[in-house]
GUTOR-118560 format. One record per residue (C-alpha): residue number from 1; x, y, z. Coordinates in steps of 0.02 Angstrom, whole numbers. Example, Ala and Ser with C-alpha at 12.3 -4.5 7.8 and 13.67 -1.06 7.14 Angstrom:
% residues 2
+-----+--------+--------+--------+
: seq :      X :      Y :      Z :
+-----+--------+--------+--------+
:   1 :    615 :   -225 :    390 :
:   2 :    684 :    -53 :    357 :
+-----+--------+--------+--------+
This chain:
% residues 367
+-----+--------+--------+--------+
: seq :      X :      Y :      Z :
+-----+--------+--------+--------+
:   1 :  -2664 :   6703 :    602 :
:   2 :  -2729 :   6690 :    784 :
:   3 :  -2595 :   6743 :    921 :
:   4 :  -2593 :   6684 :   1096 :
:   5 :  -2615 :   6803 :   1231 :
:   6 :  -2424 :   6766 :   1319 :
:   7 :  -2413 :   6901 :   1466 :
:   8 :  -2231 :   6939 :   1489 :
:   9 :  -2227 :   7017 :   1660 :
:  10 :  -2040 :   7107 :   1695 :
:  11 :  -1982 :   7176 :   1850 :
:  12 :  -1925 :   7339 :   1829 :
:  13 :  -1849 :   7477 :   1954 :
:  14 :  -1950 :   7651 :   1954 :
:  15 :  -1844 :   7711 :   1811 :
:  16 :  -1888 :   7550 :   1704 :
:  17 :  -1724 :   7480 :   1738 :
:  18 :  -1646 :   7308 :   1731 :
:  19 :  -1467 :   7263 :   1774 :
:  20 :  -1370 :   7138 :   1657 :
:  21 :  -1400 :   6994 :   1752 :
:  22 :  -1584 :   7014 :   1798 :
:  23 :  -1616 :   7044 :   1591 :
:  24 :  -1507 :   6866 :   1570 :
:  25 :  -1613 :   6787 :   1655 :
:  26 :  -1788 :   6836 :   1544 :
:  27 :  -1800 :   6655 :   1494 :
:  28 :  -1878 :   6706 :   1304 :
:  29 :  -1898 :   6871 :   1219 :
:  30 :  -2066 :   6980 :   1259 :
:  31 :  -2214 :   6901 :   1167 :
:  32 :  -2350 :   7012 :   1092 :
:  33 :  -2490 :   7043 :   1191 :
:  34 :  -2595 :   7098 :   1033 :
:  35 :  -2608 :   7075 :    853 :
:  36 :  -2677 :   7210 :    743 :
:  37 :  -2755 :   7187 :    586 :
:  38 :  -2755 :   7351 :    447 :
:  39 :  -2900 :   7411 :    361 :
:  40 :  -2906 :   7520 :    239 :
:  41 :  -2713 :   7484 :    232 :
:  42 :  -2551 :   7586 :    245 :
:  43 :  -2499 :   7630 :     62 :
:  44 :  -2327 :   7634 :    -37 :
:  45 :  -2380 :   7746 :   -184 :
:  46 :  -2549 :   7845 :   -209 :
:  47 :  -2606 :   7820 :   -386 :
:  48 :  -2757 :   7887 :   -460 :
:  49 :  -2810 :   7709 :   -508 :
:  50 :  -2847 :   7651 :   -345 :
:  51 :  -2799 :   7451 :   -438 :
:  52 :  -2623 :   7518 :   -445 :
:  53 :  -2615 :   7568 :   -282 :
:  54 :  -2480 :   7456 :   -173 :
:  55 :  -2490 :   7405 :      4 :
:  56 :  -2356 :   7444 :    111 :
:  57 :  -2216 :   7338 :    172 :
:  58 :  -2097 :   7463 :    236 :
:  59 :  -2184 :   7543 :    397 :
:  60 :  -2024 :   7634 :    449 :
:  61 :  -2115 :   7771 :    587 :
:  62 :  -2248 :   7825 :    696 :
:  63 :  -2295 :   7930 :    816 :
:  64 :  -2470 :   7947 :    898 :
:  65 :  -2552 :   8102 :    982 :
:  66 :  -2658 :   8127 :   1125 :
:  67 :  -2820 :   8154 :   1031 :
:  68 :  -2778 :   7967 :    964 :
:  69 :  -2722 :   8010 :    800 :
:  70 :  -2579 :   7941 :    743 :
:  71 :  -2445 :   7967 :    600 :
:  72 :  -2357 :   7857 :    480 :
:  73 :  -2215 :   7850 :    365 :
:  74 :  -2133 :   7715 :    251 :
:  75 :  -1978 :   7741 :    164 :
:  76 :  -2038 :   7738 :    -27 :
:  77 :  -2163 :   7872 :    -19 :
:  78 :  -2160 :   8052 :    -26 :
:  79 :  -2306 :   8048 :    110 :
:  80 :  -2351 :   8001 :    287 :
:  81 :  -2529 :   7907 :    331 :
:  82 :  -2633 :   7958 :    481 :
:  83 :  -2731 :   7801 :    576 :
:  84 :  -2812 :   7766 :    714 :
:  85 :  -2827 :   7638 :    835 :
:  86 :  -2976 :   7504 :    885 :
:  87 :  -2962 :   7412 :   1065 :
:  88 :  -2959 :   7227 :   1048 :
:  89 :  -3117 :   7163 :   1010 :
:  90 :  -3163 :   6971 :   1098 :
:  91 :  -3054 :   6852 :   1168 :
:  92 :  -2942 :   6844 :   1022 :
:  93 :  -2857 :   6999 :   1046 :
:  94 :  -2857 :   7046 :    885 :
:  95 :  -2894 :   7255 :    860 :
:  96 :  -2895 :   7352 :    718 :
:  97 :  -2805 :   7495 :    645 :
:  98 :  -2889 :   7589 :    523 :
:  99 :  -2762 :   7689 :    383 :
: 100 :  -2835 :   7853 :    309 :
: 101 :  -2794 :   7949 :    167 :
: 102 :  -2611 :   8011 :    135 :
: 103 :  -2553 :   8173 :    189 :
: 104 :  -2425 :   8266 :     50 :
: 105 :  -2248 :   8289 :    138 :
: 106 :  -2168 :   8330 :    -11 :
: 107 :  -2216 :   8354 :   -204 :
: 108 :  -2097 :   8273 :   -363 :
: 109 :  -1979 :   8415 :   -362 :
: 110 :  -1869 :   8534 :   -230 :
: 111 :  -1987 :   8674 :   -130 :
: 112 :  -1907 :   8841 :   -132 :
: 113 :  -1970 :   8882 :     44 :
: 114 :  -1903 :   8727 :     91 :
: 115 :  -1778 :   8834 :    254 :
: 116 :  -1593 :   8827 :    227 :
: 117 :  -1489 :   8782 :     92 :
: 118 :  -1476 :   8603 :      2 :
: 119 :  -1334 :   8496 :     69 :
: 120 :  -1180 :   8469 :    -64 :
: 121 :  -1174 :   8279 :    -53 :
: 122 :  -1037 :   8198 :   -161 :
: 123 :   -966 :   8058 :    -50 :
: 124 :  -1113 :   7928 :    -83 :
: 125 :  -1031 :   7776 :   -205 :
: 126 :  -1201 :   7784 :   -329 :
: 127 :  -1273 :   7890 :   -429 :
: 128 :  -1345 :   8054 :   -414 :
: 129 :  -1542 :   8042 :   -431 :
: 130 :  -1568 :   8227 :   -349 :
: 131 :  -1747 :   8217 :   -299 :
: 132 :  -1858 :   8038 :   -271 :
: 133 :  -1971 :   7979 :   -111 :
: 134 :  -1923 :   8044 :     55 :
: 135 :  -1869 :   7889 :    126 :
: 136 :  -1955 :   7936 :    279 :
: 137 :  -1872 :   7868 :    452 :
: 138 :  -1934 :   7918 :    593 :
: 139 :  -2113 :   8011 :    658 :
: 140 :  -2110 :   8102 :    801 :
: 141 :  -2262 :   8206 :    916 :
: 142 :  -2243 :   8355 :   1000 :
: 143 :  -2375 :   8477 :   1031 :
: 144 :  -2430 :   8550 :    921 :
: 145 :  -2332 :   8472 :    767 :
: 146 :  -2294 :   8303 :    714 :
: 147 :  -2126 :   8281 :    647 :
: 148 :  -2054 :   8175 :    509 :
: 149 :  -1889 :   8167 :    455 :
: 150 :  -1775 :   8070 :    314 :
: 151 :  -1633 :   7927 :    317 :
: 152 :  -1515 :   8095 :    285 :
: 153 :  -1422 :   7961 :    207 :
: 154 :  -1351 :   7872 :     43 :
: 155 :  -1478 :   7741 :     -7 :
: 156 :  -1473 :   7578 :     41 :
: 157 :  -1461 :   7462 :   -109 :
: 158 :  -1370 :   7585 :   -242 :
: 159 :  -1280 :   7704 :   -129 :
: 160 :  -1348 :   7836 :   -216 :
: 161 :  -1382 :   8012 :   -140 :
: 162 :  -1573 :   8094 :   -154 :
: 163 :  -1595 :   8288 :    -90 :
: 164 :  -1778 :   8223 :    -61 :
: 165 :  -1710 :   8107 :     61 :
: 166 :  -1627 :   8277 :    150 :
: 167 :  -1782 :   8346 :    224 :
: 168 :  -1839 :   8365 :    395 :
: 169 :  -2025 :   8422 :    408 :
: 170 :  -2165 :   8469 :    526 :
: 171 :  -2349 :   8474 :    486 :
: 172 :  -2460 :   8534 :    618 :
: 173 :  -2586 :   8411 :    719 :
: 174 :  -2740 :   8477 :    696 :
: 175 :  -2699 :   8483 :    514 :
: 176 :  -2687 :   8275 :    503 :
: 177 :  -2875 :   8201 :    507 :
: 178 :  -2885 :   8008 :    425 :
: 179 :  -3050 :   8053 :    344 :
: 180 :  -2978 :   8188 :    242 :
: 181 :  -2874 :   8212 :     93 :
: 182 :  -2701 :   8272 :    145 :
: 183 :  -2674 :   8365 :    -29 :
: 184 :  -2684 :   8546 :     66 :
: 185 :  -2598 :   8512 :    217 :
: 186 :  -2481 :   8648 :    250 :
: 187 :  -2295 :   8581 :    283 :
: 188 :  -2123 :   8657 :    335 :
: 189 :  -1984 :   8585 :    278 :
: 190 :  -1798 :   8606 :    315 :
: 191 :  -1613 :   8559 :    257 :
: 192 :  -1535 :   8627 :    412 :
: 193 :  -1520 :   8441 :    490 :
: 194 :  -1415 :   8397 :    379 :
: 195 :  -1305 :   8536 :    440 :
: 196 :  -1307 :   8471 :    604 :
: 197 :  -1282 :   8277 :    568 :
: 198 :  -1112 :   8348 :    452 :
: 199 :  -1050 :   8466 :    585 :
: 200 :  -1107 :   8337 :    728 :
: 201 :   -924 :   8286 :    840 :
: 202 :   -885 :   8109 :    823 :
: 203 :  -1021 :   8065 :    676 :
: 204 :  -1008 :   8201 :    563 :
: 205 :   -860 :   8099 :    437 :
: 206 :   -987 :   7953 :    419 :
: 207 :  -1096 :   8091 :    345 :
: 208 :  -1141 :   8045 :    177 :
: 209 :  -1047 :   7889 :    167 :
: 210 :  -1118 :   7714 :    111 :
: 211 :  -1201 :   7612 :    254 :
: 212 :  -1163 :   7427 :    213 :
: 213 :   -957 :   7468 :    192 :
: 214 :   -911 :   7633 :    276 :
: 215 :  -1046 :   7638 :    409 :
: 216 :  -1117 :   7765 :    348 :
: 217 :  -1230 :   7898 :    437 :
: 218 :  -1405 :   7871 :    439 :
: 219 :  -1553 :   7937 :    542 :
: 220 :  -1685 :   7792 :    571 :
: 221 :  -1763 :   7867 :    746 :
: 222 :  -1866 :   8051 :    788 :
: 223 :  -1915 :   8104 :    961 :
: 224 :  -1926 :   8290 :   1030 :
: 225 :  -1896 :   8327 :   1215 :
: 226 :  -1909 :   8512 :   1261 :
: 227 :  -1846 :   8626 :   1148 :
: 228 :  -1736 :   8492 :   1050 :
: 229 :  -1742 :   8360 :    901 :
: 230 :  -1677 :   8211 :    941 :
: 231 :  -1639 :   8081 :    770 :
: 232 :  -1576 :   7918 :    829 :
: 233 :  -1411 :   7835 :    708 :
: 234 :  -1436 :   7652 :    654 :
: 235 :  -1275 :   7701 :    589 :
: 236 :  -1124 :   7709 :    608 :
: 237 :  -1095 :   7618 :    782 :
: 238 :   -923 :   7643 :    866 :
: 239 :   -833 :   7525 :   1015 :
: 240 :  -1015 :   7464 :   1069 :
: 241 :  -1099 :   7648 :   1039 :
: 242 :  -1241 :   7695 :    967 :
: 243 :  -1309 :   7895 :    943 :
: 244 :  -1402 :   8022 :    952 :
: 245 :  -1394 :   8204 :    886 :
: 246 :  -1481 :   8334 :    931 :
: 247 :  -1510 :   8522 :    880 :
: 248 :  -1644 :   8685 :    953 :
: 249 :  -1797 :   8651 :    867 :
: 250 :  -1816 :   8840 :    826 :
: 251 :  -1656 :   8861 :    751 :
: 252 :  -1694 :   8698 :    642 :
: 253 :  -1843 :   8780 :    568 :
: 254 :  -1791 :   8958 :    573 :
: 255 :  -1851 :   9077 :    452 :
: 256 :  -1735 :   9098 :    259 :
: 257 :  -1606 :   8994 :    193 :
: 258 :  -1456 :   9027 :    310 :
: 259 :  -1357 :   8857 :    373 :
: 260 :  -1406 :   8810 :    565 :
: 261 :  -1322 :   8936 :    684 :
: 262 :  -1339 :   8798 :    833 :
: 263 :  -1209 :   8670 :    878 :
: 264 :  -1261 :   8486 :    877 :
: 265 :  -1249 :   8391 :   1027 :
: 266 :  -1196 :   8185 :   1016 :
: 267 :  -1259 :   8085 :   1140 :
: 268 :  -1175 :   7874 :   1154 :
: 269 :  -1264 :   7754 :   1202 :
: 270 :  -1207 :   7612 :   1247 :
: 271 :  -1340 :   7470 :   1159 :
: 272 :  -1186 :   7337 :   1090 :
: 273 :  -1082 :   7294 :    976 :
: 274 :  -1152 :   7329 :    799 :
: 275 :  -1314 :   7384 :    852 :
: 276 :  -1402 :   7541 :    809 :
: 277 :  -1558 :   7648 :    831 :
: 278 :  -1721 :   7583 :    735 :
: 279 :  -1822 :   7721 :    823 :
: 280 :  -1872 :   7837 :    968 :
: 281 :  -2016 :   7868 :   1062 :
: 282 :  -2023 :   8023 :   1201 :
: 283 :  -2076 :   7963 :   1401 :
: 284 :  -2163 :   8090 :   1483 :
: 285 :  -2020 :   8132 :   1618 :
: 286 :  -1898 :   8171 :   1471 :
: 287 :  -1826 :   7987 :   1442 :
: 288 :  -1830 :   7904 :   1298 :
: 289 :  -1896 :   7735 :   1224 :
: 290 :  -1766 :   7643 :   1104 :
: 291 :  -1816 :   7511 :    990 :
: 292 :  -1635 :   7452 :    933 :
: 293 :  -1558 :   7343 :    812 :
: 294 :  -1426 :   7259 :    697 :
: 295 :  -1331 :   7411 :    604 :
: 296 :  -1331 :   7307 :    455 :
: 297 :  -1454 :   7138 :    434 :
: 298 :  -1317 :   7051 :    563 :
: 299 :  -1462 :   6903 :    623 :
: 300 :  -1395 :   6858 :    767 :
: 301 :  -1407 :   7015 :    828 :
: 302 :  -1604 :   7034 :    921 :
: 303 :  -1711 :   7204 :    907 :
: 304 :  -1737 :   7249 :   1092 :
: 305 :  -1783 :   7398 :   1183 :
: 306 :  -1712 :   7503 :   1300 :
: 307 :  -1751 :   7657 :   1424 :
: 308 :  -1603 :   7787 :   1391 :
: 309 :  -1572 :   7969 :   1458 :
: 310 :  -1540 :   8088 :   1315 :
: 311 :  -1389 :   8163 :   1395 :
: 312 :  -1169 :   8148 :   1398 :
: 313 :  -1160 :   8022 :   1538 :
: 314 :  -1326 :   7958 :   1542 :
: 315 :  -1411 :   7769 :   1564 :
: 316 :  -1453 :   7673 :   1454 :
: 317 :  -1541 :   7515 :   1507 :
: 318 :  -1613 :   7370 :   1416 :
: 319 :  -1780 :   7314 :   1474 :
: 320 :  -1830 :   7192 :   1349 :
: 321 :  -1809 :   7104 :   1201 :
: 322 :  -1935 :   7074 :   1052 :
: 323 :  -2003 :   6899 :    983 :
: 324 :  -1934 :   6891 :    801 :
: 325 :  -2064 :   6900 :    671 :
: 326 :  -2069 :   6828 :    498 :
: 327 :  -2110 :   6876 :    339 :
: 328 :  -2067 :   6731 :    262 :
: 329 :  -2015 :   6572 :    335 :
: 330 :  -1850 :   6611 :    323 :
: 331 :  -1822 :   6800 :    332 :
: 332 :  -1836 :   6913 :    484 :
: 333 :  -1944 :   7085 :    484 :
: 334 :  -1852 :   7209 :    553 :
: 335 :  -1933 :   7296 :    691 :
: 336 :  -1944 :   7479 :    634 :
: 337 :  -2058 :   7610 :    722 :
: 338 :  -2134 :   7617 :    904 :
: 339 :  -2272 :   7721 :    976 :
: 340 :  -2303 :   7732 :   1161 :
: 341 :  -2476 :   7699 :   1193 :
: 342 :  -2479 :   7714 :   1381 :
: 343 :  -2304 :   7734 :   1491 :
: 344 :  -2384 :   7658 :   1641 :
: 345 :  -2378 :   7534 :   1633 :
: 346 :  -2282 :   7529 :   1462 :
: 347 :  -2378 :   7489 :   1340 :
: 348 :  -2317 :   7500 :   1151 :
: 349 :  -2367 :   7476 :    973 :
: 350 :  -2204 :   7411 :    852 :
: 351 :  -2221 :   7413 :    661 :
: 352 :  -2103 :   7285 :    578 :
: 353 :  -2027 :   7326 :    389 :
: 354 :  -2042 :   7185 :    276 :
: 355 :  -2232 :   7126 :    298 :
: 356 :  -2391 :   7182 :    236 :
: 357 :  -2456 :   7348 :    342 :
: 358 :  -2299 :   7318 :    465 :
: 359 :  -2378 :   7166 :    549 :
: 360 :  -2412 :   7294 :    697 :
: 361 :  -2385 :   7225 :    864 :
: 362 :  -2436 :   7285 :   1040 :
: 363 :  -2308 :   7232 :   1181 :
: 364 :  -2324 :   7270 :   1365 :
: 365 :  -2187 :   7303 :   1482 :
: 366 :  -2259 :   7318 :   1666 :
: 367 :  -2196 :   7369 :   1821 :
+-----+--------+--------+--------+
C-alpha cells in the first residue's frame, strides 16, 4: 500500500528535548517518512522444507551496525536474522530490506557453557516447559558484539516459565553476514541477568511473576553504553515509572558458572502511568532512545518515544509520538524494536509486532 511522504518537522532543544506543553501542542502523531517492503522475509521457524517455513509477525528487536548490517529477533524463535537496508528507490519512498539466513542463538536443549547457573523460577502461575524459543526481546550493538537478550520473564499467554527464555547472549559482528548460514556462529550465552533483574532494588519481587495480573518483570529493551547492559522493563510500572537495570558487561559474561558478583543499578523513568519500555537504542553521547508503550494492551495508551539519560536523577523527555498502525482493521501493532539509523538529524527504523515482516517504518525527528 502506497504511503504519503508527511514530513513531521519538531523543534527540539540541543539535547532533543521538548517541554510538556510544546509536545501538546504536536497537532497529530509523527507520520512515517518511509515504508519498507521485506524480501527474502524475516522468519518465525527455520524448517528444512522451505514450504513450511513461516513468515514472521513478531519483530520484537534490532539493532544495526556501522558496516550496515543489522540484527533481528522475534520472540518465537530460537534465532536472530541479519538484514540489510536499501535507500528508497523513486518518488514513492518505498525501500527495501533484504532478510538473510538465520543465525543459531540457541539449540533445542540447555548449553553447558552457557556462564552462570540456571535461575530457580517457581513463582510463574503456568506450567513448567524448561526449555522452548528464546523469546527474544531486545537487540543491541556495541563494538564488537551484537547483543540479544530474553523476556527474562513468565510467558505471556500461559504464565508459564522457560529457562530458554533466561538467556542473555552475544555473538560477535563480524561473525553475522546475511549471505551466510548462521549454523557455526560462535555464541556466549549467560544466566547471570537473571541474577541481576532478581537482586535488582525496587524490581527484583516482580521477578518471575505473571505480567497481565502481578505486573510482572519483563525485559522488552537492550542497549549498551560503556561498560554496562542496559534492559529496558515493559513491566512492572510503579507511580508513573518505568525502568531500567543495568549490570558491568564483563561481570555478566564472566568466565564459569558463579552467580554475578556486581550489583544492579535501577534507573526510573518517568514515561506515565502504565507505560513501559518496548525498546532501547544507544545515542552516540551516551543517551538513550526509548520507544515506549502500554504495560499491558491498555489502547488508549500511544507508543511514543523519548530521549532519556540512563542515570538516578536523570531526564527523560518525550519528543514524539508514533502514528498507530494496523494489522487488521481493528487491532493495533504494537510498536516493538527501533534502530537508529542516523542521530542527526534523528532518523529511525521501528518494527511493529503483529504484521507480516514488522511492517518496518522509517520516522524522522529533526532538529
Amino acid at each position: 500500500m502506497r504511503e504519503a511522504f508527511m514530513p513531521i518537522v519538531m523543534c527540539l532543544t540541543a539535547a532533543f528535548g521538548l517541554t510538556a506543553n510544546a509536545l501538546a501542542e504536536q497537532p497529530e502523531p509523527l507520520h512515517p517518512t518511509q515504508v519498507f517492503t521485506v524480501k527474502p522475509p524475516f522468519l518465525e521457524k527455520k524448517n528444512k522444507d522451505d514450504d513450511d517455513e513461516k513468515i514472521a509477525e513478531d519483530l520484537s528487536g534490532a539493532a544495526c551496525a556501522p558496516s550496515g548490517i543489522c540484527l533481528a529477533i522475534n520472540d518465537q524463535s530460537r534465532f536472530a536474522q541479519p538484514f540489510t537496508i536499501d535507500k528508497e528507490s523513486g518518488d514513492d519512498r518505498k525501500g527495501r530490506i533484504r532478510a538473510g539466513e538465520p543465525v543459531k542463538i540457541i539449540g533445542k536443549n540447555p548449553s553447558a557453557a552457557t556462564l552462570g547457573a540456571a535461575p530457580a523460577v517457581d513463582s510463574c502461575p503456568g506450567e513448567k516447559d524448561d526449555f522452548k524459543d528464546l523469546d527474544g526481546e531486545g537487540v543491541a550493538y556495541a563494538a564488537p558484539y551484537f547483543y540479544i537478550v530474553g523476556s527474562h520473564g513468565c510467558t505471556r499467554k500461559d504464565g508459564d516459565f522457560l529457562l530458554s527464555s533466561f538467556i542473555l547472549a552475544r555473538i560477535r559482528a563480524d561473525q553475522v553476514s546475511p549471505s551466510g548460514s548462521g549454523e557455526d556462529a560462535s555464541v556466549e550465552t549467560t544466566y547471570r541477568l537473571a541474577d541481576a533483574l532478581r537482586a535488582a532494588p525496587t524490581v527484583g519481587p516482580f521477578f518471575g511473576k505473571d505480567l497481565n495480573d502481578d505486573e510482572g518483570l519483563n525485559i522488552e529493551g537492550l542497549a549498551v553504553v560503556g561498560s554496562r547492559l542496559f534492559v529496558g522493563l515493559r513491566a512492572p510500572s510503579i507511580k508513573g515509572e518505568a525502568f531500567l537495570v543495568s549490570a558491568p558487561i564483563d561481570r555478566l559474561f564472566a568466565s564459569g558458572h558463579d552467580p554475578l558478583d556486581a550489583t544492579p543499578e535501577v534507573v526510573p523513568l518517568a514515561l506515565g502511568h502504565k507505560v513501559g519500555i518496548r525498546d532501547l537504542a544507544a545515542l552516540p553521547d551516551g543517551r538513550l532512545l526509548v520507544l515506549a508503550g502500554p504495560t499491558q494492551e491498555q489502547a488508549d495508551i500511544p507508543y511514543s518515544l523519548f530521549i532519556v539519560e540512563p542515570n538516578v536523577g536523570g531526564e527523560a523527555k518525550q519528543i514524539a509520538t508514533l502514528e498507530d498502525v494496523y494489522e487488521k482493521k481493528d487491532k493495533r501493532a504494537k510498536a516493538e524494536a527501533v534502530t537508529i539509523l542516523d542521530p542527526d538529524p534523528l532518523r529511525i527504523l521501528v518494527f511493529f509486532d503483529g504484521p507480516k515482516n514488522g511492517a518496518p517504518r522509517e520516522f524522522v525527528i529533526s532538529r
